[in-house]
C-alpha positions as CSV (number, residue, x, y, z in Angstrom):
1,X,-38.1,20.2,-2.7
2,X,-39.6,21.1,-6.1
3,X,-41.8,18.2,-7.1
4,X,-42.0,17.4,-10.5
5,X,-43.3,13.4,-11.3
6,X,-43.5,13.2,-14.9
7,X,-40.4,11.3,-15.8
8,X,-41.6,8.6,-13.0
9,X,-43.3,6.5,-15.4
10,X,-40.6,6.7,-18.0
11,X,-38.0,6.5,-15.3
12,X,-39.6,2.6,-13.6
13,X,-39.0,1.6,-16.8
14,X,-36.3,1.8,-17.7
15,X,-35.2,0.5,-13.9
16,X,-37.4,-2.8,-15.5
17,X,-35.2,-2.6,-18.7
18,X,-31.9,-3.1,-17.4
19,X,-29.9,-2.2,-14.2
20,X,-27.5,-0.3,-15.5
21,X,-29.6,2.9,-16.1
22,X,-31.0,2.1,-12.4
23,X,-27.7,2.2,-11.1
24,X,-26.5,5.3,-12.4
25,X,-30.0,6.8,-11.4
26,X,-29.2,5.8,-8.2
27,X,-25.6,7.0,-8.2
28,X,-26.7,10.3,-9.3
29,X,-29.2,10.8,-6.4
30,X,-25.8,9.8,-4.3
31,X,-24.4,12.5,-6.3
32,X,-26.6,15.0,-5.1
33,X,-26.9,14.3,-1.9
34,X,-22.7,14.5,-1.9
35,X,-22.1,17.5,-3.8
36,X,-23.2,19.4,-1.0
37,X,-20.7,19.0,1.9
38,X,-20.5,22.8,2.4
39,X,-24.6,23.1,3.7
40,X,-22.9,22.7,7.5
41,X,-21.8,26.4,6.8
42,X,-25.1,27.4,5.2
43,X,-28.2,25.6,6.5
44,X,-30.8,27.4,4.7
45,X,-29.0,25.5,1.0
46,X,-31.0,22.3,-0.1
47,X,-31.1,20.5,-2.6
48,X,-33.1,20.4,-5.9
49,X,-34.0,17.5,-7.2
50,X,-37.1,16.1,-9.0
51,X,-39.8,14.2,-7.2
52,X,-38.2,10.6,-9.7
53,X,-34.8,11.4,-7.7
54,X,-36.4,12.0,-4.2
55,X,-38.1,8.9,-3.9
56,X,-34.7,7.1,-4.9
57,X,-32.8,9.3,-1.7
58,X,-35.4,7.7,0.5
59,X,-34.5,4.3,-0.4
60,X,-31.5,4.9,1.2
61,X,-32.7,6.6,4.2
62,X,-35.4,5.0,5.5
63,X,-35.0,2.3,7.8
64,X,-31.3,2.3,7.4
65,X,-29.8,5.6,8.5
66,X,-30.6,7.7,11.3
67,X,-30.4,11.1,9.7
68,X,-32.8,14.1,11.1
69,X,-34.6,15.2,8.1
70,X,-36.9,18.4,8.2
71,X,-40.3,18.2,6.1
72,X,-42.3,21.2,5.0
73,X,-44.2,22.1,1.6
74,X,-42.3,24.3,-0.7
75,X,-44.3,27.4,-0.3
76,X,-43.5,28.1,3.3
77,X,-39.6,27.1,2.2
78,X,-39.5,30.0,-0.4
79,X,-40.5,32.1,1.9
80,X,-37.8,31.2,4.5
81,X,-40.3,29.8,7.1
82,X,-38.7,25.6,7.0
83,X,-38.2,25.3,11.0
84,X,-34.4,22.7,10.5
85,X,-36.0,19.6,12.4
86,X,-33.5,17.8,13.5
87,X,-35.5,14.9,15.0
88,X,-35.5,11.9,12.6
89,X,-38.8,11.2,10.9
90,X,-40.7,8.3,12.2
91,X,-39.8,4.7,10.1
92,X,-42.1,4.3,7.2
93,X,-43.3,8.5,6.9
94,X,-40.1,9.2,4.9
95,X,-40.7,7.3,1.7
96,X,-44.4,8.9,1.9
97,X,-43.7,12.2,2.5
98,X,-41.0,11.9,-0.2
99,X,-43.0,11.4,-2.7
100,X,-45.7,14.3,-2.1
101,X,-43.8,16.4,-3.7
102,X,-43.4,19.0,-0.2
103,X,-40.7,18.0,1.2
104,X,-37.4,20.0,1.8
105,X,-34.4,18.0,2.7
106,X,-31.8,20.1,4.5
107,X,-28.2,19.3,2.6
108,X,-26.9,18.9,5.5
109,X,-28.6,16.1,6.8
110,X,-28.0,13.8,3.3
111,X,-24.7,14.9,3.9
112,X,-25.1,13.4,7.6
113,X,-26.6,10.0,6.2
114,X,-22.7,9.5,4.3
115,X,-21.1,10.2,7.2
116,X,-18.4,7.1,8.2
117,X,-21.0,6.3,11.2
118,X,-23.2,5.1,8.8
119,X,-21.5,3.5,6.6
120,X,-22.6,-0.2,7.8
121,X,-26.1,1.1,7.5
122,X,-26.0,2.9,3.5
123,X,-24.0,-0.8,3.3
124,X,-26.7,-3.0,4.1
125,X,-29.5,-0.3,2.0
126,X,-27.6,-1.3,-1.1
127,X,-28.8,-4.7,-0.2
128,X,-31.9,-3.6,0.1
129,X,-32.5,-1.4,-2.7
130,X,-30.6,-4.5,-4.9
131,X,-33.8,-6.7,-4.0
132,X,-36.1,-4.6,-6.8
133,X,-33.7,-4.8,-9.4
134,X,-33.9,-7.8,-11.5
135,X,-30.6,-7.6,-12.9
136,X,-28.6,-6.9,-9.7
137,X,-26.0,-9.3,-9.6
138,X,-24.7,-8.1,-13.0
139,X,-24.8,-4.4,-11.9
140,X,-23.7,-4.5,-8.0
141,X,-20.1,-4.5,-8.8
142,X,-20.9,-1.2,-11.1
143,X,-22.9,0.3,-8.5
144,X,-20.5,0.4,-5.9
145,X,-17.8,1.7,-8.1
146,X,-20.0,4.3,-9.3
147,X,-20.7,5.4,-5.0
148,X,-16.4,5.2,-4.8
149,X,-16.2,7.7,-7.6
150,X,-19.1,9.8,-6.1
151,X,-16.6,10.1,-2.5
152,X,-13.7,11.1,-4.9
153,X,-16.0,14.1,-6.7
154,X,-17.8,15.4,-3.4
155,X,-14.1,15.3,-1.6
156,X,-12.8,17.3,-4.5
157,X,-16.4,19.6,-4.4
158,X,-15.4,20.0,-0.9
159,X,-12.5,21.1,-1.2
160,X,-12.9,23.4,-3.6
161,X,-16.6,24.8,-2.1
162,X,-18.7,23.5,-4.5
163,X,-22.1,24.5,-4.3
164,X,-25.5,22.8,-4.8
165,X,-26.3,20.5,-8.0
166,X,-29.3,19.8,-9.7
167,X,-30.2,16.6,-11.2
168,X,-29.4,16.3,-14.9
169,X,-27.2,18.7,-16.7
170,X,-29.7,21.7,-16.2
171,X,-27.8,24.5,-13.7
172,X,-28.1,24.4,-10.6
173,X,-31.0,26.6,-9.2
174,X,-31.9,28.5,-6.3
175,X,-34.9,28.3,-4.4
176,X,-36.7,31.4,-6.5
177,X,-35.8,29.1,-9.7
178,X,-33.5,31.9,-10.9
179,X,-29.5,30.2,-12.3
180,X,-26.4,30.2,-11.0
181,X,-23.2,28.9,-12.0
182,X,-22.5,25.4,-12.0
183,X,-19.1,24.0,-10.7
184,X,-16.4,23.6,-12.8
185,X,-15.6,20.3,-14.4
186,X,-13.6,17.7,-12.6
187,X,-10.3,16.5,-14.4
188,X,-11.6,12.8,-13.6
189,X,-15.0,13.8,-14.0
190,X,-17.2,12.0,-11.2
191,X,-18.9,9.7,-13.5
192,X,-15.7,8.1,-14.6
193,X,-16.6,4.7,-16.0
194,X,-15.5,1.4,-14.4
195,X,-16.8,-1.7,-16.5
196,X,-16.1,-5.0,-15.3
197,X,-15.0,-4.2,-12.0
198,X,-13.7,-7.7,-10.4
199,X,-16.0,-9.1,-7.4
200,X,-13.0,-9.4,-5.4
201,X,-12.2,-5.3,-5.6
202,X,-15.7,-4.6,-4.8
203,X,-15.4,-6.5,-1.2
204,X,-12.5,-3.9,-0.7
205,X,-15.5,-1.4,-0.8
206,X,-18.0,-3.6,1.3
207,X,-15.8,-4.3,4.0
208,X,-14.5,-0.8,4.9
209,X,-14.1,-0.7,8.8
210,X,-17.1,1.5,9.8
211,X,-15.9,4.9,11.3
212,X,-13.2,5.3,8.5
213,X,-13.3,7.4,5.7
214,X,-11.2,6.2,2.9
215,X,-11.5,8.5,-0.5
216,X,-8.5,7.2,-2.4
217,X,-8.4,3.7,-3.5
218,X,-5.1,2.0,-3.7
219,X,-4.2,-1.4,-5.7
220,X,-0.7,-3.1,-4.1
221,X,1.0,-5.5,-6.7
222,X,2.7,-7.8,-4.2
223,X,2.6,-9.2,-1.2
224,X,6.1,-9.3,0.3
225,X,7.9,-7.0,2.6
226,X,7.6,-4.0,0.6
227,X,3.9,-4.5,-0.4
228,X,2.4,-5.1,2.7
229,X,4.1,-1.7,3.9
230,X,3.2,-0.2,1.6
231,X,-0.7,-1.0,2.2
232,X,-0.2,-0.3,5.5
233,X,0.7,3.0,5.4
234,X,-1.8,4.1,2.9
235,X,-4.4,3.1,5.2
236,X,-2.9,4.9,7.9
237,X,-3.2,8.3,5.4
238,X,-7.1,7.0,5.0
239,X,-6.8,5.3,2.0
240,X,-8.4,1.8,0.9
241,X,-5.9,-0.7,-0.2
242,X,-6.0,-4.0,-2.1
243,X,-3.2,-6.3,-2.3
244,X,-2.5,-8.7,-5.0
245,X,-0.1,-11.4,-4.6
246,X,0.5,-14.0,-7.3
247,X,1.4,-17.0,-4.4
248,X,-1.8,-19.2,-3.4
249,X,-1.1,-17.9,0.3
250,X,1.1,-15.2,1.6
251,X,4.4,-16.1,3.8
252,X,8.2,-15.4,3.2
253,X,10.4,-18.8,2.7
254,X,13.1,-16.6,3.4
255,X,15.7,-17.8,6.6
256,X,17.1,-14.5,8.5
257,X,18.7,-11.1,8.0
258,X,20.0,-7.9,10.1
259,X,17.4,-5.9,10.8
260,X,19.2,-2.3,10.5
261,X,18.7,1.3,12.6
262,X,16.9,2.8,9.4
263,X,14.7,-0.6,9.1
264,X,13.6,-0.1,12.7
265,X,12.7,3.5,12.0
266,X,10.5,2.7,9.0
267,X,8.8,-0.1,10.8
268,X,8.1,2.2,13.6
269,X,6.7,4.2,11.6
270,X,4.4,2.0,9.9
271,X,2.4,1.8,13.3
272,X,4.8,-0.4,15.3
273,X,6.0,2.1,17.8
274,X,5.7,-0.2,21.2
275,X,9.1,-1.3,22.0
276,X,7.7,-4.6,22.7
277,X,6.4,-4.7,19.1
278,X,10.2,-4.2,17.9
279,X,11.3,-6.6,20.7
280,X,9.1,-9.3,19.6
281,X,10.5,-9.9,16.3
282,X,14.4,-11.1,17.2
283,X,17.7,-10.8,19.0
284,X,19.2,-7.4,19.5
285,X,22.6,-7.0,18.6
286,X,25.3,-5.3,16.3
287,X,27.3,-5.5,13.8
288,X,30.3,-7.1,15.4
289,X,32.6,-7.0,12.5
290,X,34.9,-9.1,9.8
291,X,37.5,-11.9,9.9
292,X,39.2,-13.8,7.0
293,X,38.5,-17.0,5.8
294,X,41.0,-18.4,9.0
295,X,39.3,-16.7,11.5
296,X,41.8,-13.6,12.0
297,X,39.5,-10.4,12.3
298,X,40.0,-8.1,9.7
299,X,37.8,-5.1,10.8
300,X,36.8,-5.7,14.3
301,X,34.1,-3.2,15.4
302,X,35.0,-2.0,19.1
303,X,33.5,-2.1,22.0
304,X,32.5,1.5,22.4
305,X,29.1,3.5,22.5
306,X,29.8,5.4,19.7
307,X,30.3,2.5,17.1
308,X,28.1,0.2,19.0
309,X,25.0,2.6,18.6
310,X,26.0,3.1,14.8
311,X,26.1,-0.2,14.0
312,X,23.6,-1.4,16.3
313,X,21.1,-4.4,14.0
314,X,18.1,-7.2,15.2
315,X,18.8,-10.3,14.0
316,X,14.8,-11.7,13.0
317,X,13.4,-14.3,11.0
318,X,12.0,-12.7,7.2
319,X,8.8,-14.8,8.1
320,X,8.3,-13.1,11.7
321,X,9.0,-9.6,10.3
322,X,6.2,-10.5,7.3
323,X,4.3,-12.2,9.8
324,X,4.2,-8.4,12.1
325,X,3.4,-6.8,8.6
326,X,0.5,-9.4,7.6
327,X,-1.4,-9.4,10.8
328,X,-1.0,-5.5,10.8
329,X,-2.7,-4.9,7.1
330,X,-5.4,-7.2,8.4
331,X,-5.9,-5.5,11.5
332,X,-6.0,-2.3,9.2
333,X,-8.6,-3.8,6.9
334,X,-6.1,-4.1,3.6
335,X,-8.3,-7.1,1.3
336,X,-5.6,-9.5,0.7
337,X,-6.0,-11.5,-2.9
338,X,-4.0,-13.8,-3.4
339,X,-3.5,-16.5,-6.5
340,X,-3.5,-13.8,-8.4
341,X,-0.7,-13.6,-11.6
342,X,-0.9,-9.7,-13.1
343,X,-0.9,-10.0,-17.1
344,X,-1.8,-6.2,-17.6
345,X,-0.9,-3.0,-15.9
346,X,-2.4,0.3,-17.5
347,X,-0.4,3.1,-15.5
348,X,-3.3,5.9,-15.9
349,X,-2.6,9.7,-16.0
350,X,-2.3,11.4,-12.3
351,X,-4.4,14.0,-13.6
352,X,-7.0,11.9,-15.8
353,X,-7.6,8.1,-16.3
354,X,-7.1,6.0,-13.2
355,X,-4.8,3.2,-13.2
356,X,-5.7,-0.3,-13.7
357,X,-4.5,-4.1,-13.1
358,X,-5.4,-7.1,-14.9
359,X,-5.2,-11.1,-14.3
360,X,-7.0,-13.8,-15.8
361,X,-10.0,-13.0,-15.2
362,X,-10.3,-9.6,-13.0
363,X,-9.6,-5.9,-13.2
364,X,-9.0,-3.4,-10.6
365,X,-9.0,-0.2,-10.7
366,X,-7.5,2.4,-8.8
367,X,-6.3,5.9,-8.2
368,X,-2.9,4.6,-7.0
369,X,-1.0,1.2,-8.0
370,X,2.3,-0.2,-6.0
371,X,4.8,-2.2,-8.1
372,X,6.0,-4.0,-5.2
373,X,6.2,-7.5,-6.6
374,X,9.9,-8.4,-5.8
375,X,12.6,-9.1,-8.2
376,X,11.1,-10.9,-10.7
377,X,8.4,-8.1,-11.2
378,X,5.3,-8.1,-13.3
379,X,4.8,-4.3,-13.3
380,X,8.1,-3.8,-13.8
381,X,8.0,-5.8,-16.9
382,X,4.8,-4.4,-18.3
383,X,5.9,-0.7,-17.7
384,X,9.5,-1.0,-17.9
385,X,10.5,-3.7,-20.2
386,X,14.1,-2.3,-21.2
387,X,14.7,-2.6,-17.6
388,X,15.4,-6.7,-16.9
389,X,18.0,-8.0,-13.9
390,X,20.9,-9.4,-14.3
391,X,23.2,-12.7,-13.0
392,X,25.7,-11.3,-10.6
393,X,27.4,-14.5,-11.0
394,X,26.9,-15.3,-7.5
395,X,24.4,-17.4,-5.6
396,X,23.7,-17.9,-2.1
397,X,22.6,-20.6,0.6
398,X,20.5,-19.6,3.6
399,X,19.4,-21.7,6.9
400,X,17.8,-20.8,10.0
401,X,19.7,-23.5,12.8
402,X,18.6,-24.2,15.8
403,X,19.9,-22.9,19.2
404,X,22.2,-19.6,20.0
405,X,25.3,-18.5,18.4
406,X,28.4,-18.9,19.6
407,X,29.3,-15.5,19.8
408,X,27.7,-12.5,20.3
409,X,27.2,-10.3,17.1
410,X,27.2,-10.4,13.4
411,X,30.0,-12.2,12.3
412,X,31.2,-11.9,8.5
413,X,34.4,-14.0,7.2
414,X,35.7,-13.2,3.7
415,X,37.5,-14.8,1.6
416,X,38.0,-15.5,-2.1
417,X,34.9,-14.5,-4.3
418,X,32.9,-16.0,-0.9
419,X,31.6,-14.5,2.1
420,X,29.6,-16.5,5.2
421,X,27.9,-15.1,7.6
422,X,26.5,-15.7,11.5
423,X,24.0,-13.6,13.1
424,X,21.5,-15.2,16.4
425,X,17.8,-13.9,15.6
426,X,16.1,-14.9,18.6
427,X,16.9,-17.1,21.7
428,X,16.7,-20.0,20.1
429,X,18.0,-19.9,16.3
430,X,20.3,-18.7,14.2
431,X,20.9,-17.6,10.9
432,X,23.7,-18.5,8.5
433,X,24.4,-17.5,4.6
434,X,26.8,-18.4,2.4
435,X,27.7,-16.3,-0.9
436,X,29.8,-17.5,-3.4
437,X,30.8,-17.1,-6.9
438,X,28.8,-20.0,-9.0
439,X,27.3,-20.4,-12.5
440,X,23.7,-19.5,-13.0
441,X,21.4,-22.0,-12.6
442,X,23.7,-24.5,-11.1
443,X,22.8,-27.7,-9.6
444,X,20.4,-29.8,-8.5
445,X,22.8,-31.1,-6.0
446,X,22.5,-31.7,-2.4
447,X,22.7,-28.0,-1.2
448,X,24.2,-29.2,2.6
449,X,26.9,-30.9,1.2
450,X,28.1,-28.6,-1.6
451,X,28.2,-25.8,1.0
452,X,30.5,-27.7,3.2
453,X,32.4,-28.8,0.0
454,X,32.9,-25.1,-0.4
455,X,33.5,-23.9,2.8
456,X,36.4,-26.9,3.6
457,X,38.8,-24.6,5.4
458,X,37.7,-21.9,6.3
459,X,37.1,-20.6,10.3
460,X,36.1,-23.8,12.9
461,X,33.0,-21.3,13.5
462,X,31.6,-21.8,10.1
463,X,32.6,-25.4,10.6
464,X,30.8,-26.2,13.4
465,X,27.5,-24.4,12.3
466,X,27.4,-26.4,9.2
467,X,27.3,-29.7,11.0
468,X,24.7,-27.8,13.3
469,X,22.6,-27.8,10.0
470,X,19.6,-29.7,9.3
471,X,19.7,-30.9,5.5
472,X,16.1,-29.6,5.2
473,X,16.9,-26.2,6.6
474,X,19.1,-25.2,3.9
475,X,17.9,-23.1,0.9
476,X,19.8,-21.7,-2.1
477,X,18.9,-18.8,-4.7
478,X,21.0,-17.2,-7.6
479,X,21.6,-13.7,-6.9
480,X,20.3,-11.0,-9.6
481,X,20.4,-7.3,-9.3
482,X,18.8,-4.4,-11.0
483,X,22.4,-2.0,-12.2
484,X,21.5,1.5,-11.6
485,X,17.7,0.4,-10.7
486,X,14.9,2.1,-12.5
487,X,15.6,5.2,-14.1
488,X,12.3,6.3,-12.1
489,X,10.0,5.0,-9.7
490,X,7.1,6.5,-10.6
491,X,5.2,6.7,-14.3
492,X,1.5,7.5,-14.2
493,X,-0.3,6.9,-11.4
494,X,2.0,3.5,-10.9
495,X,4.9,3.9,-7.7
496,X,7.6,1.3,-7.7
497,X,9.0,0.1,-4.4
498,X,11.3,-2.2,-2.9
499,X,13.1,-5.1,-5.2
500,X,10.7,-4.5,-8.2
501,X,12.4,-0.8,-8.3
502,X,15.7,-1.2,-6.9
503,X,17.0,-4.6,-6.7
504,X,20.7,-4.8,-5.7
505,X,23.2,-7.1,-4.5
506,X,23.2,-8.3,-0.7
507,X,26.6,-7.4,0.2
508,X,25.2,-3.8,2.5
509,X,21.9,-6.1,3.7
510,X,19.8,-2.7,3.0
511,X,17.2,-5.1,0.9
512,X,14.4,-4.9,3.6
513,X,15.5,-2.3,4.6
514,X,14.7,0.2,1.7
515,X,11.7,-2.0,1.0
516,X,10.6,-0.8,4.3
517,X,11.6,2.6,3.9
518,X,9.8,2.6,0.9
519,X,6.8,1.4,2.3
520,X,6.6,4.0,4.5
521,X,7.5,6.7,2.0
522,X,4.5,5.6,-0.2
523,X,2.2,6.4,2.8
524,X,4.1,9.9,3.9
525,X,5.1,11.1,0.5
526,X,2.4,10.0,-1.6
527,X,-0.8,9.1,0.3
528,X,-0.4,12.0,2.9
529,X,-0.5,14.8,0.7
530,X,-3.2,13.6,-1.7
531,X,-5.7,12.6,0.6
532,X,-5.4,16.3,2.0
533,X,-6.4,17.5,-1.6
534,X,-2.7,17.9,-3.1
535,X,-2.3,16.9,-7.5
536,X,-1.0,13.2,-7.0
537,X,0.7,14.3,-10.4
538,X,3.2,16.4,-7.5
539,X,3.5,13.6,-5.1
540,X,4.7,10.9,-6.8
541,X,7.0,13.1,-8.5
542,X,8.1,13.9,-4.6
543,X,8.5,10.6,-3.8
544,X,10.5,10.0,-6.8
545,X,13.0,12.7,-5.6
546,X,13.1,11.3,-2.1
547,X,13.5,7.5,-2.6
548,X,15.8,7.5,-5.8
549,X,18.9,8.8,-5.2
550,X,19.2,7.6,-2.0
551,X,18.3,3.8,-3.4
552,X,20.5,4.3,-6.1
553,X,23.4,5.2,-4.0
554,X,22.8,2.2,-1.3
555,X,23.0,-0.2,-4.7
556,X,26.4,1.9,-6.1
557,X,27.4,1.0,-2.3
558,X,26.6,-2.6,-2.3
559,X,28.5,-3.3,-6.0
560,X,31.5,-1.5,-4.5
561,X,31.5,-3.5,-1.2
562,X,31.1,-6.2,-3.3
563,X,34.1,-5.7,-5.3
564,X,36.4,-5.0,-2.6
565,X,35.0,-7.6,-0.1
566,X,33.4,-11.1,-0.8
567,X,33.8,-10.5,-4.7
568,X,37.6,-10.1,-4.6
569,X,39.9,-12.8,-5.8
570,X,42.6,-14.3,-4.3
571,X,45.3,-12.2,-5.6
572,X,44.2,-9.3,-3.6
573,X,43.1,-10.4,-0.1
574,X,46.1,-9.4,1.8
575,X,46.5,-6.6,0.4
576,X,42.6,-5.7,1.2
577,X,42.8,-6.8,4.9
578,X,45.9,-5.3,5.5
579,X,44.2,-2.1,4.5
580,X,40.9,-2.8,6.3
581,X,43.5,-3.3,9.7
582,X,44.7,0.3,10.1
583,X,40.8,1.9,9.2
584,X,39.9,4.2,12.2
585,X,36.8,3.4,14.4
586,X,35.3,7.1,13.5
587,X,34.9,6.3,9.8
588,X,33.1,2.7,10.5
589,X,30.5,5.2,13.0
590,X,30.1,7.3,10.1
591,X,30.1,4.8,7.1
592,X,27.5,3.2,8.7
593,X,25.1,6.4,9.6
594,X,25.2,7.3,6.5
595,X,22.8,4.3,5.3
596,X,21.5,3.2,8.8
597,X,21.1,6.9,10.0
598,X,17.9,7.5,8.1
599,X,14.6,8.8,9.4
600,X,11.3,9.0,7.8
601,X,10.1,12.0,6.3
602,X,8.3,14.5,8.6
């Protein structure tokens, strides 16, 4: 390296003054040592820098990284003679030898000393280097923003063979001293500015399983179903994800629900692909078919391969599916925040400013951000105000009872503006809802007893499951949906997912199910393609094309079902189950494969 010390003095003090011009003196010796990922290719490159710059690299090296460096003086470089070492320097000769002003470091050792192996190691010599900075505390958070925006430029120099840089906005020289042109500037630029970065999206960075690389930097707004799959399968695609949930601690309160084909798929896709994994979280079954409010079936599904495969579900627990997802996201290493209420979402430009999310006190940034906060969503409201849910006029009580059903199956009995259902999800419980036409916001009353007011009549097995019922086990909640959805899922560099983008009515049970599917989708469609160097501008418009029309045609499905099935008044219900009587088994195999016959994207 080219030794030049006179902005040394100058530069120690203004490291003294403040530690924001240390930082980004730091960051820009990071910089350099990034920039050139292509030396593997070319091991006679290295990199310029002055002697100020050098003896800030060296921080970083010694004692902390094993990187083979290879140390000549700069005559015998010029004139092609630097041997390539590759045996690391001996502990405490680095720093010297640094600052003598003769040193070469081959690029493609610095490039080495990033390398995921080391990670733990440039980790703790952040720790390190903090220790002579007076103002660290204030600046740490700033400093390891500015090394995540140093990943994104060298992946994007990378990929478009970017050559060596030279400190400062001279350009970039060869050895001989002669010019040569620079790179060309980076639509984010990889000094993008990230004040006030919250401490609890830096310990995203700091905890980064060592061996992984993650270059994109993901910010999930919810953590339910949909968010947590989401997370998940962004991490798979190597990216770093935060979630954000508003509840003090992450769980479902939900009771049960029929765990479709296409559900299972996405879930298997998210990493769960041991059949004991699927196993674990209920009682197989199907979808055994519908009876009046008497108990006379209506649409009995046969007992034949073909319809039993089709409408083949797993009755689980919401709280053992999110359970599955939560333990997986840890295992993954997603940073889980919670007690966390969004008040800001700024969506970014896919091609310019990232996206952020604010709370009370805290800001993330991110080059991605989820909207997967459920029904009642908070980046749905800040980025789609015009789009609010409305009453369906309908509410619903839920229980999880214990011991077995009585028969094997889901069983659904309809009857005027009502529908109950009866589905086992494991050995020992089972799930029961009842959906009825009600005034919004109805009650307080004793939930047990209204629902067997309500349900006086109908079918002995609905009878007998309500007096199976704990009083405590019972929960109730108006039912909203979202008509037509949004009229996209994507603006910025914001993706909406699950409820938050979709939310419909439960009468097709595809609620989880797309949040799942969605999840996934975020991962394949979105974090796939960018973290192999594609515009996120054309993925998210990609997954836009894939999830919307087939979410908005599951929630045209689900009013229509409604309207011809628990939504129907009395004057029609013989008329409607007479009908329902004569429908061939084919078209129930091929109704139901055309929601539950899904499969992930390749």
């Amino acid at each position: 390296m080219r030794a030049n010390g006179a902005g040394c003095h100058a530069l120690r003090e203004r490291i003294i003054q403040g530690a924001s011009d240390a930082l980004e003196f730091l960051a820009e010796a990071l910089r350099i040592a990034k920039a050139v990922v292509d030396a593997q290719k070319n091991p006679d490159e290295v990199v310029v820098v002055d002697d100020d710059h050098v003896g800030v690299l060296s921080r970083i090296i010694r004692d902390h990284a094993p990187v083979g460096l290879a140390v000549t003086d700069r005559e015998a470089l010029l004139q092609g003679a630097c041997p390539g070492r590759r045996e690391p320097i001996p502990s405490g000769s680095v720093d010297d030898a640094l600052r003598g002003g003769h040193v070469a470091l081959w690029c493609e050792r610095i490039v080495r000393m990033y390398h995921p192996e080391h990670r733990s190691a440039l980790n703790h010599s952040f720790d390190a280097y903090g220790g002579d900075v007076p103002t660290w505390p204030a600046g740490r958070a700033a400093m390891l923003a500015r090394c995540e925006s140093l990943e994104r430029f060298c992946h994007r120099s990378e990929r478009n063979g970017l050559g060596v840089r030279q400190w400062g906005n001279a350009p970039p020289r060869q050895l001989d001293g002669t010019s040569r042109p620079g790179p060309p500037p980076c639509s984010n630029g990889w000094h993008g500015q990230r004040q006030g970065v919250h401490h609890r999206y830096r310990k995203a960075w700091r905890n980064l399983p060592e061996g992984e690389v993650m270059e994109h930097v993901a910010v999930v707004v919810g953590g339910g179903i949909a968010g947590l799959a989401s997370a998940i399968a962004l991490t798979k695609q190597g990216w770093r994800a935060t979630v954000v949930e508003q509840a003090p601690e992450l769980g479902e309160i939900g009771a049960g629900f029929a765990m479709s084909r296409n559900a299972v798929a996405a879930f298997r896709g998210l990493g769960f692909d041991d059949d004991d994994d699927v196993a674990r979280l209920g009682h197989e079954t199907w979808a055994a078919g519908t009876w009046d409010l008497h108990g006379r079936p209506i649409l009995r599904i046969p007992d034949e391969p073909d319809a039993r495969r089709a409408t083949t579900i797993l009755g689980v627990h919401r709280a053992r599916v999110h359970g599955a997802l939560l333990d997986r996201a840890r295992a993954a290493g997603v940073e889980l925040v919670t007690g966390t209420r969004v008040t800001t979402v700024e969506p970014g430009d896919p091609r310019g400013a990232r996206a952020a999310v604010v709370d009370g006190d805290g800001r993330w940034e991110a080059d991605l951000v989820v909207g997967a906060d459920g029904a009642r969503s908070a980046v749905r409201t800040a980025l789609f105000p015009a789009h609010v849910p409305v009453y369906s006029g309908y509410s619903s009580w839920r229980a999880i009872v214990p011991g077995p059903a009585e028969e094997a199956g889901l069983h659904q009995y309809w009857g005027p503006r009502a529908e109950f259902g009866i589905l086992q999800v494991s050995e020992t419980q089972t799930y029961w809802y009842g959906y009825t036409e009600m005034p919004e916001r109805s009650g307080p009353f004793d939930e047990l007893d209204e629902a067997r007011r309500r349900f006086t009549g109908w079918a002995p097995a609905v009878t007998r499951i309500l007096d199976r019922t704990p009083p405590d086990a019972v929960l109730r909640h108006d039912v909203y949906y979202l008509p037509g959805g949004l009229a996209r899922y994507v603006t910025g560099r914001v993706v909406m997912v699950g409820d938050a983008a979709h939310l419909t009515l439960p009468t097709m049970g595809q609620g989880a199910a797309t949040a799942l599917e969605d999840g996934l989708c975020v991962g394949l469609v979105v974090g796939r393609p960018v973290a192999a160097g594609d515009p996120l501008d054309a993925a998210l418009a990609a997954f836009d094309a894939e999830r919307r029309p087939r979410c908005r045609a599951i929630g045209r499905a689900s009013v229509l079902s409604g309207r011809f099935g628990a939504h129907l008044g009395p004057r029609w219900q013989g008329v409607r189950n007479g009908l329902l009587r004569v429908v061939p088994a084919g078209s129930i195999s091929r109704g139901a494969d055309a929601v539950m016959g899904w499969t992930p994207p390749a």
